[in-house]
Residue, then its C-alpha position, 0 to 999 in steps of 0.5 A: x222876348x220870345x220869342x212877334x207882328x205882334x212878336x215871336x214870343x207872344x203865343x196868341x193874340x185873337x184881336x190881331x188886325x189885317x186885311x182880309x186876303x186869299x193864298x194859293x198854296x204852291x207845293x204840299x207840305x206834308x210835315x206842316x200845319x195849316x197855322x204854322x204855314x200861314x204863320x210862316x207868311x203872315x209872321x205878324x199874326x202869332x200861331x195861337x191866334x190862327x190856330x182860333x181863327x181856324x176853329x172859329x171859320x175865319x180862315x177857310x181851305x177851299x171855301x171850307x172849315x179846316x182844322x189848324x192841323x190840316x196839312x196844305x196841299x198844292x192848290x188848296x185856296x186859303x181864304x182869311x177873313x179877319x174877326x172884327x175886332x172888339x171895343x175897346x174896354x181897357x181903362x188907362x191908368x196912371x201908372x209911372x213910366x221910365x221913358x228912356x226915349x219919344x216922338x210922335x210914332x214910337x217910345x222906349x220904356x225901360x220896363x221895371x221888374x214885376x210890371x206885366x206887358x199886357x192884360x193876362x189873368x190876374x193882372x187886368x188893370x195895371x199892366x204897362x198897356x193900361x199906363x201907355x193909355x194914360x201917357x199916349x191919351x189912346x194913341x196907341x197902334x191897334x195891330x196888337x188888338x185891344x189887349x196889346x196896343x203898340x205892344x210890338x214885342x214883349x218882356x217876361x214880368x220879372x225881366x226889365x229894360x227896354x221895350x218898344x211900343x208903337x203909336x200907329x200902324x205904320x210904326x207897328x208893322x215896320x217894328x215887327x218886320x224887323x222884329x221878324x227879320x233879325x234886323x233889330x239888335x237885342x242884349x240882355x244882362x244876366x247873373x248865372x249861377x256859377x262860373x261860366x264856361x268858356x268865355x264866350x260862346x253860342x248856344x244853338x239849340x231849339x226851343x218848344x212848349x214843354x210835353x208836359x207843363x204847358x206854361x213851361x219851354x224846354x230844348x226839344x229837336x222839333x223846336x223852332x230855332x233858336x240862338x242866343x250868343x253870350x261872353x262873360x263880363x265879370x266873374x264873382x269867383x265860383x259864386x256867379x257870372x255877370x254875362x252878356x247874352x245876345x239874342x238872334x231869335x226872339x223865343x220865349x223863356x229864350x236866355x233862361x232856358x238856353x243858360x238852363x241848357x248850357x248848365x249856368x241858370x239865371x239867378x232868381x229864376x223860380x222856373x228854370x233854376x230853383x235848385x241852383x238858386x237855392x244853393x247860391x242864396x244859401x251861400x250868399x244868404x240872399x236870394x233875389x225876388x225875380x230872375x235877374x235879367x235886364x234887356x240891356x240894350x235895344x236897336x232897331x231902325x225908325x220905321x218912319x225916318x230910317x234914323x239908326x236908333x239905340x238905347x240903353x237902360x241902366x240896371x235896375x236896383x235889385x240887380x245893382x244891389x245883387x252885383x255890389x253883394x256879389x262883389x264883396x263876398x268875391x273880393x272883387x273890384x266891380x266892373x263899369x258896365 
């Protein structure tokens, strides 16, 4: 939930807000590009929408147009002039929200399967952003730009649970900083297919766009970081593990493709474990609809009141039905969670 100010695991985002300034490079980074560098230090604009505003001669190098890969060099000056940012045009919607928590500069949402985050093709009027316009009545942060306001991290559109979104700028940035920091605290629930070993570990292993399907991440040497700590819950014999996964980096595809990784894939995952899947469904006679992963827990520090918060959304009914299902097939008594 990739990977974020937006957050780490949003990969473009041309309509991010912030002031117009100027850098002076201090040492030449040869093995870095312009928008990785820039990203480094401006982590709340995302790679892609650096990437555009280079090619558009919003970001200038020594008063020039530069190329996103050009490499930085000591004494370069680097001139960002942000895009105006574009009318708003998005129509709220009243759509149902389980809010699990609100006041006047934040909410929880407890985000169900199948809902998209933002506006993406094929899902243009009836995304979580247009439901927030309806129940915030437009008071939303205008960081994440028109297609993603208060949008400070993200979920994939099959995984559930919990969600921030900001109400105002203030809000947004303090989120996303500690988004950007590894401050906030991040556990996910999954079903595995099969039994997993060992009980408890960390996977470490960097994550990238995969060479050749674009839409898809995959464990590569040059990825940016990535870990994911995890410990078993429940075992259902050698059918499927319920695993807890805690999450250090906010990569996208992260848990799935690190259980890929570990040889345990995400039940219902038509991505990254279609052929475990299908031999567990054919065991089971039952396969699920979506990955069955649920952002269990989420905690994070009031940007406004500093107040320690933490909050927890109970599993949705596909992934309950899954457990009780696995449960009776196993013969075990299911555990309280």
């Amino acid at each position: 939930m990739t990977e974020d100010i937006i957050s780490p695991d949003i990969d473009s985002n041309p309509d991010t807000t912030i002031p117009p300034q100027e850098m002076v490079v201090d040492t030449t980074e040869l093995h870095s590009r312009l928008d990785h560098w820039l990203h480094q230090r401006i982590p709340n604009i995302s790679r892609g929408a650096l990437a555009k505003w280079i090619k558009e001669g919003h970001i200038l190098v020594n008063g020039k147009i530069a190329k996103p890969k050009h490499k930085p060099k000591s004494g370069d000056c680097i001139r960002i002039t942000p895009p105006d940012p574009r009318p708003m045009n998005l129509v709220p919607i009243d759509l149902p929200l389980n809010v699990l928590y609100e006041d006047a500069d934040l909410l929880v949402i407890n985000k169900p399967p199948g809902l998209v985050v933002h506006p993406a093709a094929g899902h243009e009027d009836d995304t979580l952003v247009h439901a927030l316009l309806h129940h915030c009545e437009g008071q939303l942060s205008g960081i994440g730009g028109v297609e993603r306001p208060g949008i400070v991290h993200r979920l994939d559109q099959d995984t559930s649970g919990c969600i921030v979104v900001a109400k105002n700028d203030i809000t947004h940035q303090g989120l996303a900083s500690q988004f950007a920091e590894r401050t906030t605290g991040k556990t996910y629930l999954s079903v595995n297919c099969g039994s997993v070993v060992p009980e408890s570990g960390t996977i470490d292993a960097p994550i990238a766009r995969h060479s050749t399907e674009r839409k898809q991440m995959a464990i590569v040497d040059h990825g940016r970081p990535s870990k994911t700590n995890y410990k078993v819950i429940q075992r259902f014999g050698h059918l499927a593990t319920l695993t807890e996964a805690v999450i250090h980096t906010g990569r996208t595809h992260q848990i799935r493709i690190h259980f890929k990784h570990l040889g345990y894939p995400v039940f219902g995952d038509s991505i990254y474990g279609t052929r475990s899947t299908s031999r567990l469904a054919k065991l089971l006679n039952y396969e699920p609809k979506r990955q069955l992963l649920h952002a269990w827990k989420l905690s994070f520090e009031h940007p406004v009141t500093n107040k320690p918060l933490e909050f927890t959304a109970p599993l949705p009914t596909d992934f309950q039905a899954t457990l009780k299902h696995l449960a009776r097939l196993s013969d075990v008594d299911l555990v309280n969670i």
